[in-house]
C-alpha positions as CSV (number, residue, x, y, z in Angstrom):
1,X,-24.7,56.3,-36.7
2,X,-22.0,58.5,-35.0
3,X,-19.4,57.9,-37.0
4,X,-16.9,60.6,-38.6
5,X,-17.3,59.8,-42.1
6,X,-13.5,60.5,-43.1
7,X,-12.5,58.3,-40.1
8,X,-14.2,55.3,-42.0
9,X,-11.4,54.4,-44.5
10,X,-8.9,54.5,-41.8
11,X,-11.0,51.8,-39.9
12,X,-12.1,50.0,-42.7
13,X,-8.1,49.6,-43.5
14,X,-7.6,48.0,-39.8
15,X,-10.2,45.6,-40.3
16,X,-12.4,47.4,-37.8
17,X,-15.6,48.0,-40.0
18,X,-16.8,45.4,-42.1
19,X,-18.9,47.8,-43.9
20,X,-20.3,51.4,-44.1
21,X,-23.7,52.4,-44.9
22,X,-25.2,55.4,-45.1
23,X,-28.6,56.3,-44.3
24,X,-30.9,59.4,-44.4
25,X,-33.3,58.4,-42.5
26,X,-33.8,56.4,-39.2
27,X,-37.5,55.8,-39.5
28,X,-39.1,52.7,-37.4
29,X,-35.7,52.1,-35.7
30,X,-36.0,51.6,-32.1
31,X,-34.2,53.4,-29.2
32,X,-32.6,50.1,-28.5
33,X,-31.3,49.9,-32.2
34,X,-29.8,53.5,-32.6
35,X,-27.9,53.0,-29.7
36,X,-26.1,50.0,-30.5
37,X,-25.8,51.6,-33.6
38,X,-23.7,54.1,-32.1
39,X,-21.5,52.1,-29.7
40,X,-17.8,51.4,-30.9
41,X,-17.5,47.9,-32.4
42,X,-16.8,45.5,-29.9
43,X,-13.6,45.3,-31.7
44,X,-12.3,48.5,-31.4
45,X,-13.3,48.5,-27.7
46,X,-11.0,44.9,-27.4
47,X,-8.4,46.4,-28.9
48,X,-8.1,49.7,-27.1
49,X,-8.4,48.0,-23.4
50,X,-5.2,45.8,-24.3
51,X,-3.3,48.6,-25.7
52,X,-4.2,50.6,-21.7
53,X,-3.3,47.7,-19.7
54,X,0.2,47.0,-21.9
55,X,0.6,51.0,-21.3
56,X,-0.1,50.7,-17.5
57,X,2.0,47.6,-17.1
58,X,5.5,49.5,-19.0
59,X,5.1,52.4,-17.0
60,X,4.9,50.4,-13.7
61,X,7.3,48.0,-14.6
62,X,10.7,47.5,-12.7
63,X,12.7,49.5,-15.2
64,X,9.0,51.7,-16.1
65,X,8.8,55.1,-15.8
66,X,6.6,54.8,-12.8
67,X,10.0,53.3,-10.9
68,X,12.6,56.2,-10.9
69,X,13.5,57.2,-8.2
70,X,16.9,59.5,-8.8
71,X,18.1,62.1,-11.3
72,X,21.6,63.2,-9.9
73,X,23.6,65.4,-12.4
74,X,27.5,64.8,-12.5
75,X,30.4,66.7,-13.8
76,X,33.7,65.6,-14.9
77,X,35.4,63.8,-11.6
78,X,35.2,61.2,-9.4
79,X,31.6,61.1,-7.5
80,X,30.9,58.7,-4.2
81,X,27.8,57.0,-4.3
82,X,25.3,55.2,-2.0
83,X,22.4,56.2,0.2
84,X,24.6,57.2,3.3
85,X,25.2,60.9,3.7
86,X,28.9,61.2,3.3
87,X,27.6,60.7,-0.8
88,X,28.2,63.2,-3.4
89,X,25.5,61.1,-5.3
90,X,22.5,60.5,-2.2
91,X,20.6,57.5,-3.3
92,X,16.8,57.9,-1.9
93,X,17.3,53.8,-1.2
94,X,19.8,51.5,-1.6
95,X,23.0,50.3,0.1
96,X,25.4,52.9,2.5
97,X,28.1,52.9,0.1
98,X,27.4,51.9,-3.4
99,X,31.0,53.2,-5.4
100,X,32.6,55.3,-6.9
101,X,31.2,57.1,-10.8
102,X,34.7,58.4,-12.3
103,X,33.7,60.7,-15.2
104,X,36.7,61.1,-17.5
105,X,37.4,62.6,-20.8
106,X,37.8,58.9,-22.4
107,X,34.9,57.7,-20.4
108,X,32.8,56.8,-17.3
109,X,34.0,53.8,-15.1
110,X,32.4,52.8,-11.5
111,X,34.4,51.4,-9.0
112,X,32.3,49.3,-7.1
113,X,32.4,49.5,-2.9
114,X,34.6,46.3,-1.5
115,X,31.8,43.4,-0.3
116,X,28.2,45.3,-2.2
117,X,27.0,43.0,-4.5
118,X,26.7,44.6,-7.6
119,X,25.5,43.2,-11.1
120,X,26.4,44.6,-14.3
121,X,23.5,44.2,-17.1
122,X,22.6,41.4,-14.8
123,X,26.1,39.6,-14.4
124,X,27.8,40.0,-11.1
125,X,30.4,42.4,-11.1
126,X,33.5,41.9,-9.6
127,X,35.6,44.8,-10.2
128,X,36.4,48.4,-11.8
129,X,33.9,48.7,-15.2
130,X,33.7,51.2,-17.9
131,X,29.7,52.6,-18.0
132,X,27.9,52.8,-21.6
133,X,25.8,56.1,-22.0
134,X,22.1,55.7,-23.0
135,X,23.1,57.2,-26.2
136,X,25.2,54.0,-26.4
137,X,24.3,51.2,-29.4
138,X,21.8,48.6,-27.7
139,X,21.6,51.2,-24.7
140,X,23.4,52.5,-21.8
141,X,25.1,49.6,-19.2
142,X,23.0,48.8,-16.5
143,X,24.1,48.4,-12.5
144,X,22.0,46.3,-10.3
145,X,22.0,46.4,-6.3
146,X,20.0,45.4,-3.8
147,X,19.0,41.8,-5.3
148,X,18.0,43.3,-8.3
149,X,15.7,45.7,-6.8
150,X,17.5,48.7,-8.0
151,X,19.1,49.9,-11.1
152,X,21.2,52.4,-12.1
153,X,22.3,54.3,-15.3
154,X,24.3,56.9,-16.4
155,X,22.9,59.2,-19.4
156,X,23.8,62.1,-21.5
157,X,21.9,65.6,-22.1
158,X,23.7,67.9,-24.3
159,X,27.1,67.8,-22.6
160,X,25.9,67.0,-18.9
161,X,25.8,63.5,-17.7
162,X,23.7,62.2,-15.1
163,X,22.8,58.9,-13.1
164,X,19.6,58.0,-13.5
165,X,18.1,55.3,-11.0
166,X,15.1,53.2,-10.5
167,X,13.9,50.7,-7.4
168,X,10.7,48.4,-7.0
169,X,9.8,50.5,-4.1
170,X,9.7,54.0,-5.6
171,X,6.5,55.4,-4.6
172,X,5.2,56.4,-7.9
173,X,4.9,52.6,-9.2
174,X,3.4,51.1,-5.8
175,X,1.0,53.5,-5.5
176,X,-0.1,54.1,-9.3
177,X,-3.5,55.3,-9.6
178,X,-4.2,54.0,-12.9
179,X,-5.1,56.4,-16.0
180,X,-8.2,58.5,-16.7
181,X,-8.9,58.7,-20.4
182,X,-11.1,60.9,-22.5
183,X,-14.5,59.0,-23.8
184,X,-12.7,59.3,-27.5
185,X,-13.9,56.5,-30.0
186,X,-13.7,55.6,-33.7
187,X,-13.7,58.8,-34.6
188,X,-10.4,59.5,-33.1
189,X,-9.3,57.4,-35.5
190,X,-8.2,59.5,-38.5
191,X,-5.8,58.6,-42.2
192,X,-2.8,61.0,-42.5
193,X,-0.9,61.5,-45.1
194,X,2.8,62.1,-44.2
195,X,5.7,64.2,-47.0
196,X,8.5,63.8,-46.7
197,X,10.6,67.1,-46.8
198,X,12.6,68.1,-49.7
199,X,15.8,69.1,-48.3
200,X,17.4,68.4,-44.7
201,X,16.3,69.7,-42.0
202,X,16.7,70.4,-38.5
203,X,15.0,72.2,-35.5
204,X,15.9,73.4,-32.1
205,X,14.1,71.0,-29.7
206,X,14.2,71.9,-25.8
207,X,13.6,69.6,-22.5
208,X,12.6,70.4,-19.8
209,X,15.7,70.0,-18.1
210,X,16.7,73.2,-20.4
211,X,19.2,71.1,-22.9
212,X,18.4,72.5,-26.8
213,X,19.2,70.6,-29.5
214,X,19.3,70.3,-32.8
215,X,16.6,67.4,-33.9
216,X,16.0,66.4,-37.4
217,X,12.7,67.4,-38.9
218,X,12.2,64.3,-41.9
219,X,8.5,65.5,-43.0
220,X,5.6,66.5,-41.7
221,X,1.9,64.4,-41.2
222,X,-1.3,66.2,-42.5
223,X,-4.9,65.1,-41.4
224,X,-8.4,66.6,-41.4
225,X,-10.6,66.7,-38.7
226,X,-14.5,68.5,-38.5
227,X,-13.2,69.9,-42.2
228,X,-9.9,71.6,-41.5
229,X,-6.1,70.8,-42.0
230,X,-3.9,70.3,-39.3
231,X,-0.3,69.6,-39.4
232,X,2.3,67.5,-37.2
233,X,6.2,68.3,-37.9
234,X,7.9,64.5,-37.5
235,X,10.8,64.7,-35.4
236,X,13.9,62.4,-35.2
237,X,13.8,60.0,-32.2
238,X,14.5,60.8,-28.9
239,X,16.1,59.5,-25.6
240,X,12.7,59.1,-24.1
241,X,10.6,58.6,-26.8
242,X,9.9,58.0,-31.0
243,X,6.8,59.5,-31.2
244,X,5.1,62.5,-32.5
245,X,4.8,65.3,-29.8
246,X,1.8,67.6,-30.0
247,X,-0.3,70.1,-27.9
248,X,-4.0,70.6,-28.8
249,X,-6.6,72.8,-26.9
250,X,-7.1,69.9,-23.9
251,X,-3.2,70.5,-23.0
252,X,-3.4,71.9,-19.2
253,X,-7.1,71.3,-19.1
254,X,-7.3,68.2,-18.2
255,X,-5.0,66.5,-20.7
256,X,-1.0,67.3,-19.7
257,X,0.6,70.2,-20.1
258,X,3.2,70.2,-22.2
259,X,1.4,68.3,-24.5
260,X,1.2,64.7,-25.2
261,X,2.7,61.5,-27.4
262,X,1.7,59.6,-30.1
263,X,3.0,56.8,-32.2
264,X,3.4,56.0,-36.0
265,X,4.2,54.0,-38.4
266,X,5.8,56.2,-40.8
267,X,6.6,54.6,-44.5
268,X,9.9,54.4,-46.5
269,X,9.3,57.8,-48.6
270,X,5.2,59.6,-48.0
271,X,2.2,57.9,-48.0
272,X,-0.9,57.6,-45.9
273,X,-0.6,57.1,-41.8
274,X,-3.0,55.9,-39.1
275,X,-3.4,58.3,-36.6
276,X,-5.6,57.0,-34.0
277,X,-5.4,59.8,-31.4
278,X,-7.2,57.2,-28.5
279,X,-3.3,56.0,-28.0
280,X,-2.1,59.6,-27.5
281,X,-0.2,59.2,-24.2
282,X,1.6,61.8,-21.7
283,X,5.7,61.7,-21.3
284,X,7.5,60.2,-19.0
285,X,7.6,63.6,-17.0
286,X,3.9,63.0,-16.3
287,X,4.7,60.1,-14.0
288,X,8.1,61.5,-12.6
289,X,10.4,64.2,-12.0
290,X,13.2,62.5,-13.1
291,X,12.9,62.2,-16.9
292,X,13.9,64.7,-19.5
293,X,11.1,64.9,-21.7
294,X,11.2,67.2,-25.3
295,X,8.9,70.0,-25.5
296,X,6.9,70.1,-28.1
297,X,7.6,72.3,-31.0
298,X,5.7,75.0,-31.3
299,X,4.7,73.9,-35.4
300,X,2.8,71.2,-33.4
301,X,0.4,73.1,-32.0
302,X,-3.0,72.0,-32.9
303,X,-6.0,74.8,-32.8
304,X,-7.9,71.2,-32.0
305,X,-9.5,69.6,-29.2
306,X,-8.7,66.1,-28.9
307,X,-10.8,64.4,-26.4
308,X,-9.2,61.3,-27.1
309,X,-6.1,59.2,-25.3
310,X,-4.6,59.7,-21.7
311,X,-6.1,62.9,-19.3
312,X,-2.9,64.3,-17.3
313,X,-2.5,62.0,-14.4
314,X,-2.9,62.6,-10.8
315,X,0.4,61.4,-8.8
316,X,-0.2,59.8,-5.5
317,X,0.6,62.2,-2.7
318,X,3.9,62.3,-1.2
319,X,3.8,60.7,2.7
């Protein structure tokens, strides 16, 4: 029937199989019948198209991944910014003269350029204001120009701040190409059972803008595939992400790289998981050069092929 037997109580549990059978023999069935037999259920096929376009439509939303279109990296002092050259801080778009970032031991403020409208988390701004980090409760404070068009945070890596900065014109989200995704299937959709670790603990985590830190490591996801063991180390949240990071043996042949995501709904204490590796999605660094994706740990990788989720994506090219 082309199903993965240990995948079935992992589907039945999502309401994707009504029932299982299990047959030795085929005899009389039709060509016709076998393959229908072995198509996904309509179902799962539903399900999985929703979850791409919601993944296509974040990524190339205003504020998406798809729409940066600045990393600039700022020490302590005061730093001009705008799109004119005289800036310390070049915007690639935007107005001349944008203000002034102060970075100061008590805090970031922005003094604003007399006569450029401004909006601060989407209330005009009329005058000096203190900047949130992304580390911030409820996020970082955000700085609208041009209309609303642009935005503009400021966030923290280790001890380096930076502002980060989006517009509806950046190439990468006007141009998207769309994702290619491995043929996957039900499958790729596998029970876990997730332990919690019995003592605190923390590993070194790097990005790929070189910060390391020290991530805590709650417990750690087990799952069998084609009858072996593999293991996923569950880290704490990051700034770019809350899901599990792994590389398997597609990672730089024809999935990404460093490896991919995947999201899951942990419980309180252990239990089982669903792991259903056709949502396994690339970083935010796929799509641009301005993120700070994690690396994954090297505990998460899988001696495993996964042709399931997102293939590394092509970026259009640069005019």
């Amino acid at each position: 029937m082309g199903w993965n037997i240990r995948a079935i109580p992992a589907l039945l549990a999502i309401g994707l199989l009504p029932f299982a059978t299990l047959s030795g023999c085929d005899s009389g069935r039709t060509p016709e019948s076998l393959a229908r037999d072995a198509a996904p259920p309509a179902e799962f096929v539903e399900a999985q198209a929703a979850w791409r376009r919601a993944r296509a439509e974040a990524l190339t939303a205003p504020d998406g991944w798809a729409g940066l279109v600045g990393l600039h990296w700022i020490g302590p002092g005061p730093h001009y910014v705008g799109s004119g050259a005289g800036n310390g801080v070049r915007l690639a778009v935007g107005p001349s003269e944008l203000g002034m970032v102060d970075v100061r031991g008590d805090g970031i403020r922005l003094v604003p350029e007399p006569g450029v409208a401004l909006t601060l988390d989407g209330e005009p701004l009329n005058g000096t204001a203190r900047l949130g980090l992304d580390s911030a409760t409820g996020g970082p404070t955000v700085v609208g120009f041009d209309a609303g068009k642009g935005r503009l945070v400021v966030i923290r890596r280790g001890k380096r701040h930076a502002i980060r900065v989006w517009h509806e014109a950046a190439l990468a989200r006007t141009a998207f190409r769309g994702i290619e995704y491995w043929p996957g299937g039900p499958d790729w959709v596998v029970a876990g059972q997730y332990t919690r670790h019995p003592e605190r603990r923390l590993v070194q985590v790097a990005d790929i803008v070189g910060t390391i830190e020290q991530v805590a490591n709650p417990g750690v996801i087990e799952f069998e595939h084609d009858g072996r063991t593999h293991r996923i180390e569950v880290l704490a949240p990051g700034p770019e992400g809350g899901a599990i990071a792994f590389v398997d043996a597609t990672s730089g042949h024809g999935s990404y790289g460093i490896g991919r995501y995947l999201d899951v709904d942990l419980p309180a204490a252990e239990g089982p998981v669903r792991l259903d590796f056709n949502r396994a999605y690339n970083p935010p660094c796929a799509f641009s050069a301005y993120s700070t994706c994690r690396l994954t740990p090297d505990a998460n990788r899988l001696d495993l092929r996964i042709e399931a989720g997102e293939k590394a994506y092509v970026a259009p090219p640069t005019p």
